[in-house]
N, C-alpha and C positions, 0 to 999 in steps of 0.2 A: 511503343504502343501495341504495335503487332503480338510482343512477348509478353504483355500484359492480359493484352485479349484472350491471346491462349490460357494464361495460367485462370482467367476468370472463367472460360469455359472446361477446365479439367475440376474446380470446383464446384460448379455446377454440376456436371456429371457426377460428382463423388456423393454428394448431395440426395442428386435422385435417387441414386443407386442408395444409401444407407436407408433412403425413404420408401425405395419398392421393399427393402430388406424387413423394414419393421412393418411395413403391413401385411408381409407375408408371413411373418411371425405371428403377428395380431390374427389375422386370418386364422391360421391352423393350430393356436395356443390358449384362443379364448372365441372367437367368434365359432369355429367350426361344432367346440365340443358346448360350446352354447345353444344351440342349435339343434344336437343329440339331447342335449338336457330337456329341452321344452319340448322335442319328440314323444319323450316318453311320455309325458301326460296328453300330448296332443292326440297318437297311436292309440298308445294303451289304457285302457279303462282306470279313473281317477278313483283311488280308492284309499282308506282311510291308513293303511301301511305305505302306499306310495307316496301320498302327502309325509307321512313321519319319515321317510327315506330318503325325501326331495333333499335337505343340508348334504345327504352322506355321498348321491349321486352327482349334486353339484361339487364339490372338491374332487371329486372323482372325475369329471368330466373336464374341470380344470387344466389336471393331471394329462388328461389325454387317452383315460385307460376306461371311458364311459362307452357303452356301448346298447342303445336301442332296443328293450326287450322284445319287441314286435318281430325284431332278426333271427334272434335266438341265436345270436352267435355267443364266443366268450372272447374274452378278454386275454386269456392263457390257454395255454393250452393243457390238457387233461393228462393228473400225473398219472405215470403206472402204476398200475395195481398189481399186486403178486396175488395169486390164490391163497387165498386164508390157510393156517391147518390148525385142523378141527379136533380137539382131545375130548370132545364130547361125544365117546363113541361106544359102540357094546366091545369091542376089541382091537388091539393094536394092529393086528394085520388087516382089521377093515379100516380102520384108520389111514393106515399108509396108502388102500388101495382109493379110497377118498380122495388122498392127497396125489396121488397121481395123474389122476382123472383131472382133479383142480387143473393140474400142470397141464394137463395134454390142451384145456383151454384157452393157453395162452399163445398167440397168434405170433408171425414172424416181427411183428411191429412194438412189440412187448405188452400190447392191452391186453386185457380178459373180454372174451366173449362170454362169460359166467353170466350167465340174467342176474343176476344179485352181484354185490360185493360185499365190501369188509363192512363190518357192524350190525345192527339191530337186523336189516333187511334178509342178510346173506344167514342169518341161524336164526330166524323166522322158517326161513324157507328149508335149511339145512335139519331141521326136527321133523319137519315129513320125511328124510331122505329114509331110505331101508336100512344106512348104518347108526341111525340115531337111535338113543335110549330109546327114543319113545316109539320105534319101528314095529312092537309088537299091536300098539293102536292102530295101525293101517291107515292112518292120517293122511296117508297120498291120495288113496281113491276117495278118503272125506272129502277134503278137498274142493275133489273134483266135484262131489254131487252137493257141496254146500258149501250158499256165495258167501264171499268172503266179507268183512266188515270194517268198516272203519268208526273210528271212536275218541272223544279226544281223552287223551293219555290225563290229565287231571282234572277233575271234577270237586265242587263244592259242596262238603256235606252239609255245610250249614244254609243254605239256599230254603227258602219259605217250603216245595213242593218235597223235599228229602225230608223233613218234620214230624210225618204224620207213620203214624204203626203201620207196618205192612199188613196185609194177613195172613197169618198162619196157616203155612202148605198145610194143604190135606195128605197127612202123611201114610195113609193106609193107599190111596192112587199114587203115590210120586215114588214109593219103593213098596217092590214085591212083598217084604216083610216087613212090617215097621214094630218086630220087637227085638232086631236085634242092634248091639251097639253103634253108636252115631260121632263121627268124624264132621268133623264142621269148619271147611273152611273157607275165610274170613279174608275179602278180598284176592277170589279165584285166579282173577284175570284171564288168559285164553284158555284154562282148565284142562291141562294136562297131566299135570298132578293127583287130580282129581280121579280121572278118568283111570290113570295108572294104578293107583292104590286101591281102587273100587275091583278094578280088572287081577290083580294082587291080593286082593282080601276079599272074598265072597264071603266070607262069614260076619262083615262088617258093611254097613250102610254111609255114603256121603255124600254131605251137601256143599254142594261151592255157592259161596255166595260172593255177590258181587255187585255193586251200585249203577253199573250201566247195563243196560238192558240186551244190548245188540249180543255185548261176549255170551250173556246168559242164554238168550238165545242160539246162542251158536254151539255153545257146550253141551246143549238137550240134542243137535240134531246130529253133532260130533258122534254121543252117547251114541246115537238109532243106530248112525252109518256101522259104526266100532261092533255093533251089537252087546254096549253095556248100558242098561237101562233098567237092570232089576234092581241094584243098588247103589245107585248114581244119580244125582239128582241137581240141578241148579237154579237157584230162584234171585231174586231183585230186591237188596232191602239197604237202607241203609243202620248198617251193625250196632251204631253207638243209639241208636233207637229202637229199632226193633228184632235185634237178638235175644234179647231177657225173654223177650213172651214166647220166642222160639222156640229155646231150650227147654224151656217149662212144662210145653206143652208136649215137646217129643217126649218130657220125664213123664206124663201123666199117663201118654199114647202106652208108653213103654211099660212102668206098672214092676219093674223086677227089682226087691228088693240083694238080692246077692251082687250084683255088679252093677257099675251107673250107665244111666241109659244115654249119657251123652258121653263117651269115653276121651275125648280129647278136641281141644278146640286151636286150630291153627290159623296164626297170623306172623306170614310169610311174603315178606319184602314189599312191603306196604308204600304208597307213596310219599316220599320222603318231607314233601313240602319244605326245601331249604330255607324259605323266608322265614324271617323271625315272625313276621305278623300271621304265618298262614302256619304257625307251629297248632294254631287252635282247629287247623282242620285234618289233622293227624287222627289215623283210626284211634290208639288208645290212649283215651282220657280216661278221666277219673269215672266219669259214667258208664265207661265199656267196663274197666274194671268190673263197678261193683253190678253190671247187669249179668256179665260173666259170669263173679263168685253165686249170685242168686242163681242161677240156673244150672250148675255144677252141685253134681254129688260128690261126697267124700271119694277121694281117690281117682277123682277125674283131671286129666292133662292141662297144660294150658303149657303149646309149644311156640315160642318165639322166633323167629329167622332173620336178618338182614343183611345185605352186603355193605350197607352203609353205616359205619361204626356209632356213627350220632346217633342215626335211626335206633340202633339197637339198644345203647343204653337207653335213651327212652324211653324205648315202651320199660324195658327191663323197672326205669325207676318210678317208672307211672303204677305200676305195681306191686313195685317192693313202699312208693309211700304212701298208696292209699290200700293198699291189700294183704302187707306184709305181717297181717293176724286172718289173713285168708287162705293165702297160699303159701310154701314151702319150696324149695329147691329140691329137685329129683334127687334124693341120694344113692338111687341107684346108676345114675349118671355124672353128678356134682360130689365133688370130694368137700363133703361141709365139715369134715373136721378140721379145717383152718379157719373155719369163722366163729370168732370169742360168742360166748352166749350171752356176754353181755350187750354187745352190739345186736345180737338178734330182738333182747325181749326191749331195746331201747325203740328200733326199728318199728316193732311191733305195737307199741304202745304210739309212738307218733302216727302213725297208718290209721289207729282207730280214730284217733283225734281227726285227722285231714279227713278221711272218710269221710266224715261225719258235717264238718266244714263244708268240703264239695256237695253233698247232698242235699244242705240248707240253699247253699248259692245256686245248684240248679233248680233248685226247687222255686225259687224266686225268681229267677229268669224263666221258667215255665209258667208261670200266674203271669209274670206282664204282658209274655207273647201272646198267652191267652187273650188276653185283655186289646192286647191290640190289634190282634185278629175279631175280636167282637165288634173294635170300633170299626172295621174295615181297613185295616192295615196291614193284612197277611204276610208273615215273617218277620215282622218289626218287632219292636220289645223298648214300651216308654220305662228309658233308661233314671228318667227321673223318679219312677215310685222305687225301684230297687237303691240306687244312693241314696233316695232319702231314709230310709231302713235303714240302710249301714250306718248312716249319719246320726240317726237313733241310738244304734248298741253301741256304736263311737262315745257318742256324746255320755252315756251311761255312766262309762269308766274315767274319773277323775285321774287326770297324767300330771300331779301337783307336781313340783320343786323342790329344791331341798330349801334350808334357811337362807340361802344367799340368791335364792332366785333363779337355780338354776333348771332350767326346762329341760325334760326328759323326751326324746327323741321318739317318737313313733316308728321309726325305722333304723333303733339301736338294735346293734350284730347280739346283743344281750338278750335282747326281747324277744328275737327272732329266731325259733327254736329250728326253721329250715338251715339256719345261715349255719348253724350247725350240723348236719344231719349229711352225713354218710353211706354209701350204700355196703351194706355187709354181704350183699351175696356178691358182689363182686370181687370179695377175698377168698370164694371159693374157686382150689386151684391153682394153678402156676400160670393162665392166661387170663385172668379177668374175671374168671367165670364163667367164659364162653367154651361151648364143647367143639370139640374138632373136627370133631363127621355129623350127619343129619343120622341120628336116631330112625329116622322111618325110613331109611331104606331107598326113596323113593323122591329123586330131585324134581323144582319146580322148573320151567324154562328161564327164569332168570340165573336160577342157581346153575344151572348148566352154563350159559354165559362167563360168569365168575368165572366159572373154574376154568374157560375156556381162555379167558382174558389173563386166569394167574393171578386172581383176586383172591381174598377170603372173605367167608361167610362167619358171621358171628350170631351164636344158637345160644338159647336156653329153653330150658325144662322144666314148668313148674308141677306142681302138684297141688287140688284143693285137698285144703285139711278139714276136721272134722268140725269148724266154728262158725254158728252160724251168724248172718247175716242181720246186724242190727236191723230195726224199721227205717232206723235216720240218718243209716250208714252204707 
């Protein structure tokens, strides 16, 4: 009995003991980081990202690796950072001495005490330095006398308040001279480009334009600091809207028939908008095109840039298929004797047609918005008078069968003269058609990035020809 007792009391014991073991599991495996979990909302302000975060920080917390934003502690610890090196330089022995400097910031613990680090922050900051391109702007002491801005990096052109024509600068106050040729570019962003070719070309005038207000403002006061402000200029518009009456009006300002008064128009690494649905808030559509070709003399530019390969055919085809009896390939840049001329006048002929296409369709989605800005519904567009129109010209065209009944496809590869349609300037060349170096001399701050990263940039160069601009095209 005695040996019985014992063995029932060693059970016992083994018992408890697996029973303090799972609650002390339980404790610091689900209850502790449950606890942290309901902290954070308890703590920290309930807000519409913490709610959508609440699943990712619960399995986190599960985990054991949650941790309380109120603490501000982390979870890991912080990798090291090596000092960047910078190829975005005026010379290779300031380069190195850059890079030295980088090093001598790295502490016995192997961190950077570099106020910045690797990416967007650290060559933001790295283009004020005295070895950067852009060190003849004196962008250090700007800087300092002007506050710096923040802005969010995408913006929606199609937004009801972006809609409406800007007004046309008064071009005789916004540049010293306003008859001599006009650089226009076409989503500036922090406008150093600008600033540089202006400060590099005195015998030329330029405008940055740009959709958010603060960069624009910040590039006029850049200009003052810099002391370029005779022919440099920045305004607020959205391009695919009220660019056309811009150009037109600087050609009227300007009056010189021997060269055009707007000599080139650049559109340089635009925001990509990756989504397929947000492809329609991309600078060049069909509209920018043809408000372009309208305000362009014979022999005026139209330079393209991107580091993003999508981006760039893009625009490249937004222009060869609604412009490609507008504009031309630089041939003093583009080797066009590899593109058949057959492919050009096919090219050319589909372009008038699309042209012409797109012009009818915006023209109808501009009467509805009308229309529904009159009923009170600013920025709307009743989508039902425009389909019913198309339901009309639809309905027009009889899509009979043959004898056996057979129904002809509206969306036959036969029918569909894009499903064919190729781009010919991009045979001009041994790469695509894209040129190797920038033409103008003069890098933007993303292009310096690129090069810094070991990217490439992918350019074209077009030229207006001498044809003008249908009414309905």
């Amino acid at each position: 009995m005695a040996a019985r007792a014992n063995d029932m009391a060693l059970v016992s014991c083994a018992m408890r003991c697996n029973a303090d073991d799972v609650a002390a599991r339980c404790r610091d495996d689900i209850f502790y980081p449950l606890l942290r979990f309901i902290g954070t909302f308890v703590r920290a302000p309930t807000t519409r990202v913490d709610r959508r975060a609440a699943p990712t920080r619960m399995a986190s917390a599960i985990r054991g690796c949650a941790i309380c934003p109120r603490l501000k502690l982390r979870a890991h610890r912080r990798s090291r950072l090596k000092p960047p090196v910078t190829r975005c330089m005026s010379g290779s022995s300031e380069a190195n001495a850059s890079t030295e400097k980088a090093a001598a910031a790295v502490d016995a613990n192997g961190y950077t005490n570099h106020p910045v680090h690797y990416g967007k922050r650290y060559h933001g900051a790295n283009l004020m330095m005295q070895d950067s391109v852009f060190a003849e702007l004196s962008l250090a002491e700007a800087s300092q006398k002007v506050a710096g801005v923040r802005v969010r990096q995408h913006v929606n052109p199609l937004k009801a308040s972006l809609q409406t024509q800007a007004p046309v600068p008064e071009w005789r106050s916004v540049f010293a001279d306003s008859k001599k040729p006009l650089l226009v570019d076409i989503g500036c962003g922090g406008g150093r480009f600008d600033l540089m070719f202006a400060k590099r070309n005195p015998e030329m005038n330029v405008l940055g334009v740009d959709i958010r207000a603060p960069l624009v403002e910040r590039g006029n006061a850049w200009g003052t600091v810099a002391g370029i402000v005779d022919n440099v200029h920045f305004a607020e518009c959205n391009a695919t809207v009220s660019i056309g009456a811009w150009l037109k009006s600087y050609a009227e300002e300007r009056d010189d028939k021997n060269a055009p008064a707007v000599s080139m128009v650049a559109i340089q690494f635009p925001d990509p908008h990756f989504k397929k649905r947000h492809h329609k808030r991309r600078v060049v559509q069909a509209a920018l095109v043809r408000a372009v070709a309208q305000g362009l003399e014979p022999g005026a530019r139209v330079f393209l840039q991107s580091d993003v390969k999508e981006v760039s055919e893009d625009m490249r085809e937004k222009f060869e298929k609604f412009g490609a009896h507008l504009f031309e390939l630089d041939q003093e840049l583009h080797n066009v004797s590899a593109i058949a001329k057959i492919s050009l006048e096919t090219n050319k002929a589909y372009a008038a047609s699309a042209a012409a296409e797109a012009f009818s369709s915006d023209e109808k989605a501009r009467v509805a918005r009308e229309k529904a800005e009159a009923n009170g519904y600013p920025g709307r567009t009743f989508k039902s008078d425009v389909k019913n129109e198309s339901e009309d010209e639809t309905n027009e065209t009889d899509f009979a069968g043959d004898e056996e009944g057979t129904e002809v496809s509206d969306h036959d590869d036969a029918a569909d003269p894009e499903a064919f349609w190729q781009s010919a300037w991009s045979m001009a060349g041994d790469r695509e058609g894209w040129l190797d170096e920038n033409p103008l001399d003069v890098p933007t701050e993303r292009e310096c990035q690129t090069n810094d990263s070991g990217g490439l940039c992918y350019r074209v160069m077009l030229v207006r020809n001498d044809v003008p601009v249908a009414d309905r095209a």
